[in-house]
C-alpha positions in Angstrom: 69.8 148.8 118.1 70.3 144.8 118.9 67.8 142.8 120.8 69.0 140.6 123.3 67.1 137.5 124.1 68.0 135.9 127.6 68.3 132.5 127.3 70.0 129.5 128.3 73.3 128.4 127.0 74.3 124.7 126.9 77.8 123.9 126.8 78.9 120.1 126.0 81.3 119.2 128.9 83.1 117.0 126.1 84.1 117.4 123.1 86.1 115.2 120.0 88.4 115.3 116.9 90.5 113.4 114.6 93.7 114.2 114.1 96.9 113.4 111.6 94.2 112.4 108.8 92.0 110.5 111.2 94.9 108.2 112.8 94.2 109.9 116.1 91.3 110.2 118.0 90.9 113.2 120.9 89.0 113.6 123.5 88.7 116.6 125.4 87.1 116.6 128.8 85.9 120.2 129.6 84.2 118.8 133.0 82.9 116.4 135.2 79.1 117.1 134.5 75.5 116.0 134.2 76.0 114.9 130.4 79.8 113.6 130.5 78.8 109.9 130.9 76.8 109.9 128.6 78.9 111.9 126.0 82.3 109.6 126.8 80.2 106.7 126.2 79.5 108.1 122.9 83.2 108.9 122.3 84.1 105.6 123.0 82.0 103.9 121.1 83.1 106.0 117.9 86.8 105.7 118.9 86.2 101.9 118.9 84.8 101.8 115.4 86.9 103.5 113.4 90.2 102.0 115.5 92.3 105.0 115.5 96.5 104.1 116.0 95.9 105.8 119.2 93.8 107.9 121.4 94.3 111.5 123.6 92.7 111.9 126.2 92.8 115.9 127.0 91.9 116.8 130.7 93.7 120.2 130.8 91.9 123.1 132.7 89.6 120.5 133.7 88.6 121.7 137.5 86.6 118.5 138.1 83.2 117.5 139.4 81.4 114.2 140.0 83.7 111.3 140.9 81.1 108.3 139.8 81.7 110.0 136.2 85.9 110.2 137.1 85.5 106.6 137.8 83.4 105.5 134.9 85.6 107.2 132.8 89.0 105.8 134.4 87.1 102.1 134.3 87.2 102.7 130.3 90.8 101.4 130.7 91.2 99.6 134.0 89.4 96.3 134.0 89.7 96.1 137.3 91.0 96.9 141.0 90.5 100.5 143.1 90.4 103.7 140.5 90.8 105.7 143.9 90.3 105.0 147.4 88.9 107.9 150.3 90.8 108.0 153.6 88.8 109.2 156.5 91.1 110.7 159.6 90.7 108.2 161.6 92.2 105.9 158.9 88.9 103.9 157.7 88.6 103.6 153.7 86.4 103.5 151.1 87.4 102.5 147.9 85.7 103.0 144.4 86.4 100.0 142.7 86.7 99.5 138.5 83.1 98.8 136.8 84.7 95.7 135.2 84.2 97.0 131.2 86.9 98.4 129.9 86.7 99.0 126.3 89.8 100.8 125.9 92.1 98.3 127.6 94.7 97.8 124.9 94.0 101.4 122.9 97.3 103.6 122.9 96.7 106.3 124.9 98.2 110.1 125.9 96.6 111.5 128.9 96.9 115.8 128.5 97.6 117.3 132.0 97.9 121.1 133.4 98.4 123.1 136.5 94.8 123.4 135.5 93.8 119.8 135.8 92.0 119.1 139.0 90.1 117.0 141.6 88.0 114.5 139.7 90.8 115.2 136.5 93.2 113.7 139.4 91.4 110.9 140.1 91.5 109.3 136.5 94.8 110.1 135.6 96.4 109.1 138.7 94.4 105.7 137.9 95.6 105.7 134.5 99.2 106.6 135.3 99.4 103.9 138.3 98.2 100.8 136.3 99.8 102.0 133.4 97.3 102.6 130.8 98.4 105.6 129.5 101.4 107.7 129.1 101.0 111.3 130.7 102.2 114.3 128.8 102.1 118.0 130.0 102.5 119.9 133.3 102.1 118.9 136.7 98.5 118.7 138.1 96.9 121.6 140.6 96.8 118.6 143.6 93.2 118.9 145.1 92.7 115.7 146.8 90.5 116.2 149.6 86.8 115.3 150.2 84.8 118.4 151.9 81.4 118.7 152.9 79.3 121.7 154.2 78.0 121.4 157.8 75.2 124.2 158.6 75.7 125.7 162.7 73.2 126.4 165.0 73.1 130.4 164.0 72.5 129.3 160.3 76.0 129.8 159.3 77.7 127.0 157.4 81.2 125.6 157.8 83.3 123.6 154.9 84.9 120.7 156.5 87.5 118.4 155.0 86.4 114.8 156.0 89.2 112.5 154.0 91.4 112.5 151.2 91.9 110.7 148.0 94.7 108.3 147.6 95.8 106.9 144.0 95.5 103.1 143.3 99.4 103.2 144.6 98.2 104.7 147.8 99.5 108.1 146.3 98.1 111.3 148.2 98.2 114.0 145.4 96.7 116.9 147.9 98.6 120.1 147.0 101.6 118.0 145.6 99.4 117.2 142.4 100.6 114.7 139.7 103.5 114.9 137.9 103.8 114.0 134.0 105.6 111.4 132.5 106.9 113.6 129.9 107.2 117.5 131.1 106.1 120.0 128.1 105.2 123.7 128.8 102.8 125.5 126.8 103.4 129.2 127.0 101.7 132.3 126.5 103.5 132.8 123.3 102.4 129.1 122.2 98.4 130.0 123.4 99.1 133.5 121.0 100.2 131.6 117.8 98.1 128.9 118.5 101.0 126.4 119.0 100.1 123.1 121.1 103.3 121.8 121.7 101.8 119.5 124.2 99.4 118.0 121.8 102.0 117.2 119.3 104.5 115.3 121.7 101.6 113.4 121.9 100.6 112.7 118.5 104.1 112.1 118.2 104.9 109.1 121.4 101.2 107.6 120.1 102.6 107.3 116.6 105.7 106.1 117.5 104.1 103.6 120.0 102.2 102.0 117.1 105.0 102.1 114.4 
């Protein structure tokens, strides 16, 4: 007989390693959460420390979530300018500008992406990519880049309305058309089974290469 005690299970939305006998510092994003500021800050603030040759920053699988945190998190690297800008239909914009600290400016950097990498995923390494701050290594992106919001009808039903879409810093719409890599590298089912991470090593590989 086992007892099972219900309780509540906390998972950290990020997560980090040092590879290649501590040369190269990774960061993997899980999501866009309550606790990701905080736990990036963290992250960078140890990655700037120890001064790593470079830095991965691993947003595969990442489905997204709050975009203040996507553009906290892209501002790491961009000192300024738009991170991402939000189109309404009848052409008016808002756009989320840079927070103007960028510790990570100059730190060699690998962005991980996957058919799995979406929405708020998107946003910072489409910034990334545009401003050239980091190299992107992987698969193409899922491409969810529109805002919705729920509107609740007179019978108590509820609607989900698209209201605008996200455009890159290049005025790139990545809506079903997603973002492509910089350097292509599958990971396939037989990889996943013998624990392979071809992606991962292409880029340990262009980071060390980069610094040499």
């Amino acid at each position: 007989e086992i007892t099972i005690t219900r309780d509540t299970v906390i998972v950290k939305s990020i997560k980090t390693s040092w590879l290649n006998k501590d040369q190269i510092f990774v960061i993997k994003v899980y999501n866009f959460n309550d606790d990701t500021k905080e736990l990036f800050n963290q992250a960078v603030k140890e990655a700037i420390s120890k001064k790593p040759k470079g830095l991965v920053l691993d947003l595969r699988n990442n489905p997204g979530g709050y975009l203040d945190t996507a553009v906290a998190m892209a501002s790491a690297w961009v000192p300024e300018g738009s991170i991402v800008t939000e189109q309404f239909g009848d052409n008016r914009k808002i756009e989320h500008s840079a927070l103007g600290n960028a510790p990570l400016v100059d730190m060699p950097t690998i962005v991980l992406i996957n058919q799995g990498s979406a929405s708020a995923s998107e946003i910072v390494a489409g910034a990334l990519k545009d401003y050239a701050k980091a190299t992107l290594v992987g698969e193409k992106s899922f491409g969810k880049g529109s805002v919705q919001v729920l509107r609740e009808l007179s019978d108590g039903s509820v609607v989900k309305v698209t209201t605008a879409k996200w455009l890159t810093p290049k005025g790139s719409y990545i809506h079903e058309k997603g973002i492509e890599p910089d350097i292509v590298i599958d990971r396939t089912a037989e990889d996943r089974t013998a624990e392979k991470d071809p992606q991962l090593d292409r880029a340990i590989q262009e980071l060390l290469q980069k610094k040499n």
